[in-house]
ROGURO-200309 format. One record per atom (N, C-alpha, C, O): residue in one letter; atom name; residue number from 0; x, y, z. Coordinates in steps of 0.05 Angstrom, whole numbers. Example, Ala and Ser with C-alpha at 12.3 -4.5 7.8 and 13.67 -1.06 7.14 Angstrom:
2
R  aa  at    i       u       v       w
R   A   N    0     264    -114     156
R   A  CA    0     246     -90     156
R   A   C    0     264     -66     156
R   A   O    0     285     -66     169
R   S   N    1     257     -45     142
R   S  CA    1     273     -21     143
R   S   C    1     258       1     157
R   S   O    1     268      23     161
END
This chain:
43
R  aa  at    i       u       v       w
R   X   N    0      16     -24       0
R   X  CA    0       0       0       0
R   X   C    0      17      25       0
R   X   O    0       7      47      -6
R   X   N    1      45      23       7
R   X  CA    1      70      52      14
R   X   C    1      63      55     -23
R   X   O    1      68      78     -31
R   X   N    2      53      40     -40
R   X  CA    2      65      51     -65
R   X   C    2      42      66     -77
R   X   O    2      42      74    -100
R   X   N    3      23      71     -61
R   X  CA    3      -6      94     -82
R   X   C    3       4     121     -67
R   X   O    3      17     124     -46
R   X   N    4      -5     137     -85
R   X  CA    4      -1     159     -81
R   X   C    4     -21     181     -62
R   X   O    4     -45     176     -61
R   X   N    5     -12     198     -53
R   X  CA    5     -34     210     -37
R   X   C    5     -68     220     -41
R   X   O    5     -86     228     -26
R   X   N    6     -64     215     -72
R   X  CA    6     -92     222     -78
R   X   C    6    -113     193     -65
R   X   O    6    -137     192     -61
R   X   N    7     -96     177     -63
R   X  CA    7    -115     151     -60
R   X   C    7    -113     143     -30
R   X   O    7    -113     119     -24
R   X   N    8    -110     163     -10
R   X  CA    8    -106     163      16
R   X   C    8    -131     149      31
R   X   O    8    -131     139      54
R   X   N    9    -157     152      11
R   X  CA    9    -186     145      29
R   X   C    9    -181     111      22
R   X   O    9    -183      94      40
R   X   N   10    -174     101      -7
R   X  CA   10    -174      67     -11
R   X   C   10    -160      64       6
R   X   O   10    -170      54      26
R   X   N   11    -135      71       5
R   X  CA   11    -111      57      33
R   X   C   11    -125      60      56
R   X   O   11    -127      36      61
R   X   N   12    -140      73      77
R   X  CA   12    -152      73     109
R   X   C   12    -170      49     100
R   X   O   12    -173      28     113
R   X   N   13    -188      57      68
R   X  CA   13    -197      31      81
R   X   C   13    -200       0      80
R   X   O   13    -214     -18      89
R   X   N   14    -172       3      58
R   X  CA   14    -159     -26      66
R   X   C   14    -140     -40      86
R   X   O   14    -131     -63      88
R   X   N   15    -135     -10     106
R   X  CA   15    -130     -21     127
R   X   C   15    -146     -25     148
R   X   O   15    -139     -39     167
R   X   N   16    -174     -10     145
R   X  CA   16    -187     -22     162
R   X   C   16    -196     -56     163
R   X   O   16    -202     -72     180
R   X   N   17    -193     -55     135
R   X  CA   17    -208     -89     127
R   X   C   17    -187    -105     139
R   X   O   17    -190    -127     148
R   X   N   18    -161     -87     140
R   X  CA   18    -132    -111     153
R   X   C   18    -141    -117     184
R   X   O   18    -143    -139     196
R   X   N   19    -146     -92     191
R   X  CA   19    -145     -88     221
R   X   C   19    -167    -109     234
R   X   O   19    -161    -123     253
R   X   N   20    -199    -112     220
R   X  CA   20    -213    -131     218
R   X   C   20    -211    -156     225
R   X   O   20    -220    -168     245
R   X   N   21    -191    -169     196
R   X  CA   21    -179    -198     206
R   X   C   21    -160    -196     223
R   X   O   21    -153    -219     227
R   X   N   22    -145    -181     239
R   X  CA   22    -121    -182     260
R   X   C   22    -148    -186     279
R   X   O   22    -147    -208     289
R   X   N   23    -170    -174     285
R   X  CA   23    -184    -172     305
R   X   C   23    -206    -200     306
R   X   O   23    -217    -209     326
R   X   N   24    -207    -207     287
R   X  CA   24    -226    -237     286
R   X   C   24    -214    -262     293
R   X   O   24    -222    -284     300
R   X   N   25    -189    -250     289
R   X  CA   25    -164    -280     287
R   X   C   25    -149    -270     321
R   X   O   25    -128    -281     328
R   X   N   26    -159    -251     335
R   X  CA   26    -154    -251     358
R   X   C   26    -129    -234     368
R   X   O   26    -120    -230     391
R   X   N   27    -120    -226     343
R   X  CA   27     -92    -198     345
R   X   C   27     -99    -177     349
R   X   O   27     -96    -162     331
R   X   N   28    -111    -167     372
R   X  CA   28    -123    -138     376
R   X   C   28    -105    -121     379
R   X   O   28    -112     -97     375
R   X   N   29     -64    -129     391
R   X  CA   29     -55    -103     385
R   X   C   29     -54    -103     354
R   X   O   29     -57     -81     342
R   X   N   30     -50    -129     339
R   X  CA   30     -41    -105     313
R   X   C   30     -71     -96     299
R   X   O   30     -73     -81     279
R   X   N   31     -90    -106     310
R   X  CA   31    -113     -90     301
R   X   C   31    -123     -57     298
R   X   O   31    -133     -43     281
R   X   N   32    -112     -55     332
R   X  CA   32    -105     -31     341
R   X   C   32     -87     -13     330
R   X   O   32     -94      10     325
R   X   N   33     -62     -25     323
R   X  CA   33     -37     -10     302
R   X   C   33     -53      -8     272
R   X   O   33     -44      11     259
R   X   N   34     -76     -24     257
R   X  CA   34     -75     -17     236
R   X   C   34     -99      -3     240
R   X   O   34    -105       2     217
R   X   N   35    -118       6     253
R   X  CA   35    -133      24     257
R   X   C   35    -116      52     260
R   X   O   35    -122      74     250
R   X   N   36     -96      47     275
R   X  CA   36     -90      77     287
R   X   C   36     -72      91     252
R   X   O   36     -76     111     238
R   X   N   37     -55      70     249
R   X  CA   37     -42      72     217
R   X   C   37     -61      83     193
R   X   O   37     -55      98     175
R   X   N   38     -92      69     198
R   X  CA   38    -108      76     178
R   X   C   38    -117     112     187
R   X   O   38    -112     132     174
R   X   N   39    -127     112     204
R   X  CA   39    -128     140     215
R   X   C   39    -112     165     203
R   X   O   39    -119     184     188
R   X   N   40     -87     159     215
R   X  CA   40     -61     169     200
R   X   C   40     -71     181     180
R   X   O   40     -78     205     180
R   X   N   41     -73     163     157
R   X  CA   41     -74     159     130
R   X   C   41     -97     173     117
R   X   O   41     -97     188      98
R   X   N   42    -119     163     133
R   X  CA   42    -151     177     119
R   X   C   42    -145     203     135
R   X   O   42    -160     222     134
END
């Protein structure tokens, strides 16, 4: 995802939210947490 450019800042948050998702279903809530806060960042 480092390779889109800033115009496409809203796809990237929210393909990391979809990451952050499976970290959180599969029971990884810190890195759920890291890709929420990453996606934030970003959007």
């Amino acid at each position: 995802m480092d390779a889109y450019t800033p115009e496409h800042a809203c796809e990237v948050a929210l393909y990391r939210t979809w990451i952050a998702e499976v970290y959180a279903r599969s029971g990884e809530l810190d890195a759920a947490r890291a890709a929420l806060h990453t996606a934030h960042k970003t959007g």
